[in-house]
Each structure stands twice: as structure tokens, then as C-alpha cells.
Residue frames relative to the residue before (quaternion, step in Angstrom):
aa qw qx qy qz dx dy dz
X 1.0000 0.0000 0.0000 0.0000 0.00 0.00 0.00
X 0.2106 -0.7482 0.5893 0.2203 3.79 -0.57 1.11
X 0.4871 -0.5979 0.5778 0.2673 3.67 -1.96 0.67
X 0.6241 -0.5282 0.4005 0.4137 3.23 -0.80 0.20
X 0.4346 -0.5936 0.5513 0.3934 4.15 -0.32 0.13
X 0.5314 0.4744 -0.4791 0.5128 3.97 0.48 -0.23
X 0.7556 0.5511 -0.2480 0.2527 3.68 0.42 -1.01
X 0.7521 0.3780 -0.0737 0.5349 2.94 1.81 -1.21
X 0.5130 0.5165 -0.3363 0.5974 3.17 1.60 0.07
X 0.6375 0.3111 -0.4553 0.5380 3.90 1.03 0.39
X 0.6592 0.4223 -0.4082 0.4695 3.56 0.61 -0.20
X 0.6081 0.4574 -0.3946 0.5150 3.94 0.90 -0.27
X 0.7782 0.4673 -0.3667 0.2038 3.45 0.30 -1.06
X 0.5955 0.5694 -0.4052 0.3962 3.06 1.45 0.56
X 0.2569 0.8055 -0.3646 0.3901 3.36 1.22 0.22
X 0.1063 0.6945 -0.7035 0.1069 4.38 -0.36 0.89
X 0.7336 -0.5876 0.3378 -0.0493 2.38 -1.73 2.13
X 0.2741 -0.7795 0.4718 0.3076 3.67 -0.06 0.63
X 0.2860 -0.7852 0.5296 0.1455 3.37 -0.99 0.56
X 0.8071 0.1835 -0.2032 0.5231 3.74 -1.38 0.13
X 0.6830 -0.3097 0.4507 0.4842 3.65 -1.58 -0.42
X 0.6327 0.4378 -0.5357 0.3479 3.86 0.31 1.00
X 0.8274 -0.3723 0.2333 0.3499 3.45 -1.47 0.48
X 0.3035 -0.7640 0.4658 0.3275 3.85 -0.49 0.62
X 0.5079 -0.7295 0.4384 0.1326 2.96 -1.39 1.11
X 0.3123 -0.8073 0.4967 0.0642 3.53 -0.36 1.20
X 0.5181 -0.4491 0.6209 0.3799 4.01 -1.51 -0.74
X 0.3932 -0.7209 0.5597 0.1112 3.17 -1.15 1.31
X 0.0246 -0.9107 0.3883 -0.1384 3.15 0.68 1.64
X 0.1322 0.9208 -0.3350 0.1495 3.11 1.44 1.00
X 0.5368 -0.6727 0.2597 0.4379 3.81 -0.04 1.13
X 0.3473 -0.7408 0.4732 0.3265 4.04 -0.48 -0.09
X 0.1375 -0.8942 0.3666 0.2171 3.29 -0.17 0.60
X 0.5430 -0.6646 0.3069 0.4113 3.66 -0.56 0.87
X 0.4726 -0.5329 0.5820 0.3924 4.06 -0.74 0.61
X 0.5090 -0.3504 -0.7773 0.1182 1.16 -2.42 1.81
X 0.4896 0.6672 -0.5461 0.1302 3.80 0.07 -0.39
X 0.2736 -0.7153 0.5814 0.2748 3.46 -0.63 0.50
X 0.7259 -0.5159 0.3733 0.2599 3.58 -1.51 0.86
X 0.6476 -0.4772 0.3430 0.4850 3.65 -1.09 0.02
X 0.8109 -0.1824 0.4307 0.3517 3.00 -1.76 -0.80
X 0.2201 -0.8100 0.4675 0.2774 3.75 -0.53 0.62
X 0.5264 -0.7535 0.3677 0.1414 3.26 -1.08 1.18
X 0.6441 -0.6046 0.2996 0.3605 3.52 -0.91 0.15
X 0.4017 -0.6261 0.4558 0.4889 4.09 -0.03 0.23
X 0.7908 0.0818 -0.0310 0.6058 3.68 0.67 -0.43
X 0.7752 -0.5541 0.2926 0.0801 2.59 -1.87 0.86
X 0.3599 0.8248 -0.4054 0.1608 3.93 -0.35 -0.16
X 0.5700 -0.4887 0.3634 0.5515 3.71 -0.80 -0.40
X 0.7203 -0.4502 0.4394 0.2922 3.34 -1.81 0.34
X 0.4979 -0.5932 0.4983 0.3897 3.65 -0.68 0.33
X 0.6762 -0.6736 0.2190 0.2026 3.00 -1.37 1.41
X 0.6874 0.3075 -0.4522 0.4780 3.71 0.72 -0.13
X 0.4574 0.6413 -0.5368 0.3022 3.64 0.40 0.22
X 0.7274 0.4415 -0.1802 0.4935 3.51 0.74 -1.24
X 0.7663 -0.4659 0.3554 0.2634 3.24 -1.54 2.18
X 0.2464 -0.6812 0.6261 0.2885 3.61 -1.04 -0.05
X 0.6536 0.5272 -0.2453 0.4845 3.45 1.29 -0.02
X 0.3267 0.7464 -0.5294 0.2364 3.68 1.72 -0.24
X 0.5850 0.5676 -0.4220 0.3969 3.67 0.22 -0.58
X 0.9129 -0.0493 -0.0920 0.3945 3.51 0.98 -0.43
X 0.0194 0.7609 -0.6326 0.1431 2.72 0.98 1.76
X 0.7161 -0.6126 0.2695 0.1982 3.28 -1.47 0.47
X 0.4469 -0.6472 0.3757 0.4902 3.93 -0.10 0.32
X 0.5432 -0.6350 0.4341 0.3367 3.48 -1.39 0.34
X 0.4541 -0.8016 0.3595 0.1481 3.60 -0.74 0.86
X 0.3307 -0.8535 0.3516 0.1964 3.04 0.32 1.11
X 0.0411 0.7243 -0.6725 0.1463 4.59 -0.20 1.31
X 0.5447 -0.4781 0.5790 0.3734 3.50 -1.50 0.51
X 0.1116 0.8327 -0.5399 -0.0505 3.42 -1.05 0.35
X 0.5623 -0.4131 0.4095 0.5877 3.99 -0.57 0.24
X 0.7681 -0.2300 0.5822 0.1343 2.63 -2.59 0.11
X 0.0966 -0.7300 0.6404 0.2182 4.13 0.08 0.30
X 0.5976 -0.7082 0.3435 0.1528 2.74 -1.62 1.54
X 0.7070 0.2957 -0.2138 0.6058 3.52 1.59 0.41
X 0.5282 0.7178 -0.1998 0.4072 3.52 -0.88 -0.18
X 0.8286 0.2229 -0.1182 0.4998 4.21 0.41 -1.25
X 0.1475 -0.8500 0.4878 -0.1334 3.08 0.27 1.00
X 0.2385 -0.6553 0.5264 0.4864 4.23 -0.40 -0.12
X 0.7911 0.0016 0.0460 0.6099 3.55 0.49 -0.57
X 0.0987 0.6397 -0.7603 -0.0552 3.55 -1.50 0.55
X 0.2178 -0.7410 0.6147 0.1602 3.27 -1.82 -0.38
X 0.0980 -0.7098 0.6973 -0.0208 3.63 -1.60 1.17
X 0.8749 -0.1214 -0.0761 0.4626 2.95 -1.50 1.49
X 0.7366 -0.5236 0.1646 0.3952 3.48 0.53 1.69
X 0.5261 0.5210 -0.4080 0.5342 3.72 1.54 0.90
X 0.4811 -0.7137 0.5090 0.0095 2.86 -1.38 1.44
X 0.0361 0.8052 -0.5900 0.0464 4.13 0.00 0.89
X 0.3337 -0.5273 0.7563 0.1963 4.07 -0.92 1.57
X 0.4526 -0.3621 0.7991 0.1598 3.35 -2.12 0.83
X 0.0088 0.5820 -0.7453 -0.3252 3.59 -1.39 0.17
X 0.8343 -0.2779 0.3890 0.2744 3.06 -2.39 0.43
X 0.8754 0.0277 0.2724 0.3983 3.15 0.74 -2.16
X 0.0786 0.8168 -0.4348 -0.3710 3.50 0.04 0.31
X 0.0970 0.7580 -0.6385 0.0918 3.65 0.40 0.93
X 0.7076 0.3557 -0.1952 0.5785 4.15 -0.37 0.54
X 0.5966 0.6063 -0.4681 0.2393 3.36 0.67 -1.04
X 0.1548 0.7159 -0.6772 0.0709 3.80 -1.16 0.90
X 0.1056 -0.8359 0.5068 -0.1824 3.77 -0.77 0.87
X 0.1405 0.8231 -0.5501 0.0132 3.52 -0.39 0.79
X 0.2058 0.7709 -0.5308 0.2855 3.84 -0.97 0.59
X 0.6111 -0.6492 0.3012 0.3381 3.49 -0.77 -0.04
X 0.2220 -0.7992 0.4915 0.2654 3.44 -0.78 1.09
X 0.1252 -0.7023 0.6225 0.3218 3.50 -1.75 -0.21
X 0.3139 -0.7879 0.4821 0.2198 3.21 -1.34 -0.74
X 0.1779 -0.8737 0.4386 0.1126 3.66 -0.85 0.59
X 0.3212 -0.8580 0.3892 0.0953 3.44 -1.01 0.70
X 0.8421 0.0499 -0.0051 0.5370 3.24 -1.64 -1.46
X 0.7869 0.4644 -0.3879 0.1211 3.99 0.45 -1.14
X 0.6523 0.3920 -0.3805 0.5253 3.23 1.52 -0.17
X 0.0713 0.8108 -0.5631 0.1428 4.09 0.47 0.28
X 0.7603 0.1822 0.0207 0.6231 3.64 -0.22 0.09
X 0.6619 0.4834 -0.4351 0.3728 4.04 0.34 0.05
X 0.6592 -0.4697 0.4707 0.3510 3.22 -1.45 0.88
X 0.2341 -0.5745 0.7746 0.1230 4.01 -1.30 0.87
X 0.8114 -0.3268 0.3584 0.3261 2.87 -2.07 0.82
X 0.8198 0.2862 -0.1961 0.4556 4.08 0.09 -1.34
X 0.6374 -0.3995 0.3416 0.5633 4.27 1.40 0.36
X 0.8322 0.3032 -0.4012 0.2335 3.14 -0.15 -0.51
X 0.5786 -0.5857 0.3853 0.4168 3.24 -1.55 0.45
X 0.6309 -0.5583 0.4926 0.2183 3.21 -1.77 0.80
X 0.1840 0.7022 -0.6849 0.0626 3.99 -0.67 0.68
X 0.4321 -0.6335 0.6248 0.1473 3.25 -1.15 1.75
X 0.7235 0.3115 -0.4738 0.3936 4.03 0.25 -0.14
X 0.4444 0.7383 -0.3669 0.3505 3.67 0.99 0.42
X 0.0304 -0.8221 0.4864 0.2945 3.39 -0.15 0.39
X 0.0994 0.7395 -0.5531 0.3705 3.28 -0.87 1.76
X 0.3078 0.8990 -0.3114 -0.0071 3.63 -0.75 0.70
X 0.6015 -0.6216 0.2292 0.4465 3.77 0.03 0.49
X 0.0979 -0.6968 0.7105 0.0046 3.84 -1.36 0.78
X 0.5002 -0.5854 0.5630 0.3002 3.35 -1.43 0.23
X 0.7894 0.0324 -0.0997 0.6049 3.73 0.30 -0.82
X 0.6002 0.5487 -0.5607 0.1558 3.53 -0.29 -0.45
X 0.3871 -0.7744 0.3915 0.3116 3.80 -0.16 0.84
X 0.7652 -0.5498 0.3258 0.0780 2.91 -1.55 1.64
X 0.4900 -0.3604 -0.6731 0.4206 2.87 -0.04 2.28
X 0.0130 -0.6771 0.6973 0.2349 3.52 -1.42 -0.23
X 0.3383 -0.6927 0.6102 0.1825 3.69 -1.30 -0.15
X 0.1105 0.8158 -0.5447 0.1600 3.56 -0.44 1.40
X 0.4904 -0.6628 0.5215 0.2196 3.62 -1.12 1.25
X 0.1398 0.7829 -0.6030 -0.0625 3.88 0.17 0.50
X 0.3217 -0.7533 0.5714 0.0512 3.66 -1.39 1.74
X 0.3438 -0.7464 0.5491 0.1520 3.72 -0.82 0.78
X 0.1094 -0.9517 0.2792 0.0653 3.35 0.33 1.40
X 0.5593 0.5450 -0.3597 0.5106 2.99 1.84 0.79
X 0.7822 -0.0587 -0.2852 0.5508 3.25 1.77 0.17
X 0.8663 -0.3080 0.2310 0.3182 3.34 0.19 0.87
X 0.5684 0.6292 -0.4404 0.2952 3.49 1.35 -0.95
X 0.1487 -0.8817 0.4082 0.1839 2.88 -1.95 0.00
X 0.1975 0.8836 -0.4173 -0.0775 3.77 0.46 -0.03
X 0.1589 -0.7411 0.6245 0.1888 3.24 -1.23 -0.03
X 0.1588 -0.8155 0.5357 -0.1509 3.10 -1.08 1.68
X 0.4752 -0.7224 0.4392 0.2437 3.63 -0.85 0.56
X 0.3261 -0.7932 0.5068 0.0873 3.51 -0.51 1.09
X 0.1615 -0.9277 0.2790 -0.1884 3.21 -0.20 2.10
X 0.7971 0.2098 0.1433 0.5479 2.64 1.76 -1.22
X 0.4071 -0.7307 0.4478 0.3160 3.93 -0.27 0.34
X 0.4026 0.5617 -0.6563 0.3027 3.89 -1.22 1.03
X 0.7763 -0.1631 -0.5600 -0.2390 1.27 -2.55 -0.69
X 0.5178 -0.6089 0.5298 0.2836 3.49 -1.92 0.63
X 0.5838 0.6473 -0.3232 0.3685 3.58 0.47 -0.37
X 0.7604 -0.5566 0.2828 0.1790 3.49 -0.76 1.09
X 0.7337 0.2340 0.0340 0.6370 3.52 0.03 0.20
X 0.7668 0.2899 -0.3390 0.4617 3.82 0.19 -0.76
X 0.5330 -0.6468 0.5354 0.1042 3.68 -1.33 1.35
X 0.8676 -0.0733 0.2085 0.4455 3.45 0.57 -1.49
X 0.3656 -0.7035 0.5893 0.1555 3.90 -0.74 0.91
X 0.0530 -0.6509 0.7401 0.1602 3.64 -0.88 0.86
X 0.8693 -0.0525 0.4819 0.0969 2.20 -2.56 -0.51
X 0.4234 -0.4559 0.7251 0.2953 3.82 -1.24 -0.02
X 0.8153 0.1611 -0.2151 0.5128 3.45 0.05 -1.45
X 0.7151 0.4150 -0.4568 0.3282 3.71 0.12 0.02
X 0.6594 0.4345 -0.3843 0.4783 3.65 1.17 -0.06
X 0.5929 0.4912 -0.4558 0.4466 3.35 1.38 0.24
X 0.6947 0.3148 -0.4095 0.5007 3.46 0.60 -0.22
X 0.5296 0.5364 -0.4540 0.4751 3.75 0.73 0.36
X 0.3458 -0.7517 0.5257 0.1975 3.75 1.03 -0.26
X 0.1601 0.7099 -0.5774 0.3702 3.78 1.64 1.52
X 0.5475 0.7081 -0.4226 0.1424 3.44 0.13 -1.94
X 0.6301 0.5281 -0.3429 0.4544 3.75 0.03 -1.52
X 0.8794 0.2400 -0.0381 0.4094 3.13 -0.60 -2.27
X 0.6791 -0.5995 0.3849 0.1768 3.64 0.94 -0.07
X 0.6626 0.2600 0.2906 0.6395 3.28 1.19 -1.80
X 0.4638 0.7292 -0.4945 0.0931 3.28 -1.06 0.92
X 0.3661 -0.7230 0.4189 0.4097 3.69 0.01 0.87
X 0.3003 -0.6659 0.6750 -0.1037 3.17 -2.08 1.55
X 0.1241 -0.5512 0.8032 0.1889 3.52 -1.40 0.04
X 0.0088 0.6927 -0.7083 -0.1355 3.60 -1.60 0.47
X 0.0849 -0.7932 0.6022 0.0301 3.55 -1.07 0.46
X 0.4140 -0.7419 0.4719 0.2354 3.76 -0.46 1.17
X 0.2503 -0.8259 0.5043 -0.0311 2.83 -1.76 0.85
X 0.5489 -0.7531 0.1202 0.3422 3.40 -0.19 0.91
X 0.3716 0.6489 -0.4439 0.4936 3.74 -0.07 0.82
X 0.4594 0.7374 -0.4238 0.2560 3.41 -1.32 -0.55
X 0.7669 -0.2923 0.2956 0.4890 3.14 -1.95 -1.02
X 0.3432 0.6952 -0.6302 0.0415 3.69 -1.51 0.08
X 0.6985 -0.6034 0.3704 0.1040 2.27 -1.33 2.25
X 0.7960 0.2136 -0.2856 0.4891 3.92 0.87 -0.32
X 0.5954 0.4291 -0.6050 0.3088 3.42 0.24 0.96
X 0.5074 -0.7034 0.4913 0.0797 3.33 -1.03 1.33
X 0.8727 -0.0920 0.0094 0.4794 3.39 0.49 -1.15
X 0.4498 -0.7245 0.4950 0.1664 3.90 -1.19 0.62
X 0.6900 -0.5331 0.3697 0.3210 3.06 -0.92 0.48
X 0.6269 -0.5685 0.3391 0.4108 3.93 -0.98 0.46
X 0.6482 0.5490 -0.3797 0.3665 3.19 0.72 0.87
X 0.2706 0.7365 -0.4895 0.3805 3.39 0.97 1.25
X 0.0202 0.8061 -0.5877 0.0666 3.58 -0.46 0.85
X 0.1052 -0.7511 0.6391 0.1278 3.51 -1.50 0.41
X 0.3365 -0.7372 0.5775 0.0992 3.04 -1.27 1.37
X 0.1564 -0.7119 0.6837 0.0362 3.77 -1.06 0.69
X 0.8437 -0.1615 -0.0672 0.5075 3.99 0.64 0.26
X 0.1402 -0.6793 0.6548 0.3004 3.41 -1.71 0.03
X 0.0393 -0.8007 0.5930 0.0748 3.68 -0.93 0.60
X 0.5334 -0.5970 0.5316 0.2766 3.21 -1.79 0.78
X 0.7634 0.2211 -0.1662 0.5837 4.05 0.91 -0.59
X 0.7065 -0.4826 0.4589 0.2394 3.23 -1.28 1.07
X 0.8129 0.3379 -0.1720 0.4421 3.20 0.03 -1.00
X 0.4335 0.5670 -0.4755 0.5143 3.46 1.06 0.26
X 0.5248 0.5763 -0.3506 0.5192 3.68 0.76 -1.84
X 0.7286 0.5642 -0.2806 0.2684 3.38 -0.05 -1.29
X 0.7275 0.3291 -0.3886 0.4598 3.55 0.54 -1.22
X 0.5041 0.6814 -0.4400 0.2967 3.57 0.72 -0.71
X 0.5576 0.6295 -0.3540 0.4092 3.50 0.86 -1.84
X 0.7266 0.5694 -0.1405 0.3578 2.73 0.37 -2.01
X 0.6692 0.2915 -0.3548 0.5842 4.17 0.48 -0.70
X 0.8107 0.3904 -0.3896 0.1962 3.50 0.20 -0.10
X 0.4476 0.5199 -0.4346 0.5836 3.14 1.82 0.27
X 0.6134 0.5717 -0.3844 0.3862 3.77 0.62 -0.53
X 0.3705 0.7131 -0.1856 0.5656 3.38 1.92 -0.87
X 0.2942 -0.5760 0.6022 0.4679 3.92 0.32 -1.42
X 0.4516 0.5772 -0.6420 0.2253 4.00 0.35 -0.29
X 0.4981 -0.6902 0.5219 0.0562 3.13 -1.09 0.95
X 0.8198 0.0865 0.0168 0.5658 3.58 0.48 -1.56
X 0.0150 0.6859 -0.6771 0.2661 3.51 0.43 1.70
X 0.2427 0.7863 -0.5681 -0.0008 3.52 -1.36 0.77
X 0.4862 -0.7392 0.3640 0.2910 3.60 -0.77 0.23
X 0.0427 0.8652 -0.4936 -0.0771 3.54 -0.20 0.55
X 0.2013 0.6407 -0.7390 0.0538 3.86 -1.26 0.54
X 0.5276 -0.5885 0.5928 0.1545 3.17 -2.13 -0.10
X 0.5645 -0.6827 0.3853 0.2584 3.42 -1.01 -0.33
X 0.6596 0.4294 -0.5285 0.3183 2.74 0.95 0.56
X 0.8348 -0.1703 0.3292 0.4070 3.88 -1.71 -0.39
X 0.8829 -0.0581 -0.0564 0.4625 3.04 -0.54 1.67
X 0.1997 0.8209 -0.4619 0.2700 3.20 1.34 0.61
X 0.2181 -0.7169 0.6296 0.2050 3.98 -0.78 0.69
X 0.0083 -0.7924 0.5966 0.1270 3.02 -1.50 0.69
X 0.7146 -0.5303 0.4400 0.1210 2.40 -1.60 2.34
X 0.0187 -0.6625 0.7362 0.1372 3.73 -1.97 1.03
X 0.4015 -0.7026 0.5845 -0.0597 3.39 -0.52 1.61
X 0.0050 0.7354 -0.6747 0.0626 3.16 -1.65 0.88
X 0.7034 0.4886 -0.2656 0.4427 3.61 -0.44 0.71
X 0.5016 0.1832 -0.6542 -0.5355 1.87 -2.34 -1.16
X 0.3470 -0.7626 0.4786 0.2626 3.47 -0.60 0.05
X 0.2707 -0.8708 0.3971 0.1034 3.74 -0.59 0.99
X 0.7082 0.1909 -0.3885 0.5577 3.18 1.26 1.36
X 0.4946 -0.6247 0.4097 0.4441 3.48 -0.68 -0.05
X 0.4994 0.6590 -0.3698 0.4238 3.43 0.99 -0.25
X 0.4937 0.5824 -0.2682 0.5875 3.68 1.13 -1.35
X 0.8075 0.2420 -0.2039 0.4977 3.83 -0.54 -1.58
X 0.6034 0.5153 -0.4884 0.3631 4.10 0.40 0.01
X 0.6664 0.4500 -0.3754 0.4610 3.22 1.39 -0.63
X 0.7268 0.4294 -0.2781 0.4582 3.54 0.50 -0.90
X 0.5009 0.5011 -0.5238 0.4729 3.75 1.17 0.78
X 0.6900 0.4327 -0.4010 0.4195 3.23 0.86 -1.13
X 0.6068 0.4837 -0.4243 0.4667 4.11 0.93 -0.77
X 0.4447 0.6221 -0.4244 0.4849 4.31 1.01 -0.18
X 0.7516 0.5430 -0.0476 0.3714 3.14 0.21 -2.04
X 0.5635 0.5995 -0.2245 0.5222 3.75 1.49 -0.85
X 0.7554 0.4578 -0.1903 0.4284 3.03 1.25 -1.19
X 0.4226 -0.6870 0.3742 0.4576 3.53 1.25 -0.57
X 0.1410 0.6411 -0.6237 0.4244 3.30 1.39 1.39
X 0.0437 -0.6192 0.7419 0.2535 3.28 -1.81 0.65
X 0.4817 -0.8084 0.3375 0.0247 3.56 -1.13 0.81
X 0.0089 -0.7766 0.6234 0.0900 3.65 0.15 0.39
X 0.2485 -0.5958 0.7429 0.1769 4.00 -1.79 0.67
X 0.3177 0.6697 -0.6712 0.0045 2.91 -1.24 0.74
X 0.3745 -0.6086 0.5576 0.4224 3.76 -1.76 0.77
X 0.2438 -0.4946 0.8077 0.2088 3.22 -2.29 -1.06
């Protein structure tokens, strides 16, 4: 289902342009959490990488993103929207789609924040932001100063900033050998898979988030109002490593039709919502 381009052009136009050879700077699009719950983790004032024991010893080789047909994302595809008094066409398709220019990358400050298409943002993912290419796509992006390569799943909507084409990952600008300088010219070239306008529904693995928290027991009251609510399959989810947030989940839901309703009944409540799959 596309948003209207008025909608996403007020939630973009707040977006400021990264600058020099450092990480672009994004909205602190941090879920809202419904009272009494208290709010996430606080975030850094600026961008950068995550503090060193947090980050995989293996980030260098997380895995490339797998390109599968997948729906439209229920946010995000707009026909046209607009940031800082620029105009960006959605395309249709990114079948053809090839593109060279400079890439950047973003980190620890948006960790846990809603991306442009709902889902939540995870710097060890390999995933990364585009201006038009519609919301998911799957693109091979080449480091033309050394050769790297990855392919990563276009999730989200950037970078604003002259000259720069595409926002990685943490883990996808680390195995791209961005990180250091920040900045580094790229060629990207689509891959088959992605958005299309005729698939309807997704596999049982649609979920909706409603918060990320730094203390358990935050996670908790939430759970807790949303089973009071009647949601049924409400769970908590985090990992193991340091400073891990932990995620309050709803679902899954096995169409998109199903999880649109039970956002808007979320959303009623003064849940703010993020969609994401697995």
C-alpha cells in the first residue's frame, strides 16, 4: 500500500545532510512509546559506529542480502515526495536500475529507529537507503576504488546530500571498506527480487513492532498493555550482545492486509508502529 508523498515528504523533510567524509546524518526516528512506558535508550547527538564491544567480530562477513520477490512495503513508495525543497519520482521498478556516485553510511544513532518502509533499522544488517528506487529493492553495490562487493536490500529512503547515491549499513560499509574515509565512489546495479506491485500477501513472517527499550522491564509494561488490549501473540525479543534493545513484537501476520488492520487497532491506542519481516 503506497503513502501519499505529502506524508513522506513531512517525515523526510526533516532529515540534515551529512557532511565531510563522516556518516550521514538522519531523524531520530525513535519509536514512541505508549505511557507509562518510558522511551528507548538515548541516542548519540551524532552519528558514527557503535561502541566497540557491541559490534559482531564477524561484521566483515556478515552475509550478502538475498535477493526473493517481495510485496510493496507498507510505507515508504510514494509517486513523488519531497526533502529540503527537493523533489524525488518513486520508480515503478528497479528492473535496469544501474547508478554510480558516491556512497555513505550510517550508524549507532539511528540503531533501533523506524526506516523509511517501517522497519526497524539494524546496522549489522546488510541493507541500505536510496532516494527513488522503491522500498524493498536488492542492489549489488561495487567499491570502485577497491573492487569490493556486497549486495544489500534497499529498505529505507536517503542519502540527502549532493553527490552521494546511497547510505549503507555498518555491516555493509564494512565489508565495502567505506567506514574509515566515510565516502567512497560505488556503481550499484539492481537485482532481481524485491518490490512488485502484484504480490499481495507475504509469508507468516510479518511482525509489528510497538517499542525498543534499554531495560527489560520497560519491554515488559508494554507486553503487558498489549495483552490487556486482547493481542494475543505479543513477545519480547533481544540478543546477546552489550546493550542489546529489547524489541516488543506483535504477530506474525500472513498478509499485509491482516497486520494493516491490527496497526490501525495499535495506532488507536497511541502505539507508534514500525512493520517489519524475518
Amino acid at each position: 500500500m503506497r503513502i501519499s508523498g505529502l506524508l513522506l515528504g513531512f517525515s523526510l523533510a526533516l532529515v540534515l545532510a551529512g557532511c565531510g567524509g563522516q556518516p550521514s546524518v538522519r531523524p531520530d526516528a525513535s519509536p514512541a512509546p505508549a505511557p507509562p512506558v518510558s522511551g528507548p535508550v538515548d541516542r548519540p547527538a551524532i552519528d558514527g559506529p557503535p561502541p566497540p564491544q557491541t559490534i559482531p567480530a564477524d561484521v566483515h562477513a556478515v552475509p550478502d542480502a538475498v535477493p526473493r520477490p517481495e510485496p510493496l512495503a507498507l510505507r515508504g513508495n510514494p509517486d513523488v515526495y519531497e526533502v529540503l525543497g527537493e523533489q524525488y519520482h518513486v520508480l515503478a521498478s528497479s528492473r535496469g536500475f544501474e547508478q554510480s556516485g558516491i556512497a555513505s553510511w550510517y550508524g549507532q544513532k539511528f540503531q533501533g529507529s523506524d526506516t523509511s518502509s517501517g522497519e526497524v533499522y539494524d546496522m549489522f544488517g546488510m541493507t541500505a537507503a536510496h532516494k527513488t528506487l522503491p522500498l524493498p529493492s536488492y542492489v549489488r553495490v561495487t567499491n570502485l576504488e577497491n573492487g569490493r562487493e556486497a549486495v544489500v536490500r534497499i529498505n529505507d529512503r536517503g542519502p540527502f546530500h549532493e553527490g552521494r547515491i546511497i547510505d549503507l549499513s555498518y555491516a555493509a560499509a564494512t565489508r565495502l571498506g567505506v567506514i574509515d574515509r566515510g565516502t567512497a565512489p560505488v556503481r550499484i546495479v539492481a537485482l532481481e527480487g524485491g518490490a512488485s506491485a502484484h504480490v499481495t500477501d507475504t509469508p507468516p513472517s510479518l511482525y509489528l513492532q510497538i517499542g525498543a527499550y534499554g531495560e527489560q522491564s520497560n519491554a515488559q509494561r508494554a507486553s503487558d498493555r498489549l495483552k490487556a488490549l486482547g493481542f494475543t501473540d505479543v513477545f519480547i525479543s533481544t540478543d546477546d550482545r552489550p546493550g542489546a534493545l529489547f524489541r516488543v513484537q506483535v504477530g506474525p501476520y500472513e498478509s499485509n492486509d491482516q497486520a494493516r488492520l491490527a496497526r490501525q487497532r495499535l495506532e488507536a491506542n497511541g502505539f507508534s508502529v514500525s512493520a517489519l519481516r524475518y
